[in-house]
C-alpha positions in Angstrom: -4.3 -4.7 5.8 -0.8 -4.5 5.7 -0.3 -8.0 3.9 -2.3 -6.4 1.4 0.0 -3.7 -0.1 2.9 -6.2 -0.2 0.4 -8.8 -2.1 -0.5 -6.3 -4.3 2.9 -4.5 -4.2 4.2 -8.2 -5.4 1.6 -9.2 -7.9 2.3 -6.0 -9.6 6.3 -6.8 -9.7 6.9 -3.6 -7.8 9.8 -2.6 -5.6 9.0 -1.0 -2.0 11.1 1.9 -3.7 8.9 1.9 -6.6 5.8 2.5 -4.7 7.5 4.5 -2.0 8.6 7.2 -4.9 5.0 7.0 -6.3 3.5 8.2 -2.8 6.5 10.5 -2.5 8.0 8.9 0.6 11.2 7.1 1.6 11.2 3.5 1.1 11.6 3.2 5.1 8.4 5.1 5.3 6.6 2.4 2.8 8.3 -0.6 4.5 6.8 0.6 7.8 3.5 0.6 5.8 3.7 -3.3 4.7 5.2 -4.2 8.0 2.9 -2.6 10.1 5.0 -0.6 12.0 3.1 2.8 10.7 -0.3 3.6 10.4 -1.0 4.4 6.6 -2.8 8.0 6.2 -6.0 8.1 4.8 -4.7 10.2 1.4 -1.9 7.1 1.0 -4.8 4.7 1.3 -6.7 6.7 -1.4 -3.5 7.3 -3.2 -2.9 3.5 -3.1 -6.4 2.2 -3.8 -6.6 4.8 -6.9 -2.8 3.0 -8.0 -4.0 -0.5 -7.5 -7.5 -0.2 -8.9 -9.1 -1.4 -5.9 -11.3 -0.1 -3.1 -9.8 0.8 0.2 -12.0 -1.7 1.9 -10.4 -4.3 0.1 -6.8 -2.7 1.7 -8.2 -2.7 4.7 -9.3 -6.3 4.3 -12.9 -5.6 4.8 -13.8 -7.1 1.6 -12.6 -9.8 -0.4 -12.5 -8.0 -3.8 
């Protein structure tokens, strides 16, 4: 999961302060996020997912697309 948000975080030529300031969080918070250091909520994962234009599954690696 957490390879995921940098992936798509990276394929979408973000910054982690970018993305942090989208979610309205620190970019410590987000890094903790990609890193795996936090547990991402379930309305970042929404918030995320909605950003992306993915499903959460796919964050949360349960599917492929």
């Amino acid at each position: 999961m957490f390879k995921r948000i940098r992936d798509l975080r990276e394929d979408h030529d973000l910054t982690q302060k970018q993305v942090a300031k989208m979610l309205n969080c620190s970019q410590q918070v987000y890094s903790n996020y990609e890193l795996g250091q936090r547990d991402i909520p379930t309305d970042v994962l929404i918030r995320l997912a909605l950003f992306y234009g993915v499903s959460t599954d796919y964050i949360l690696d349960l599917k492929d697309k």
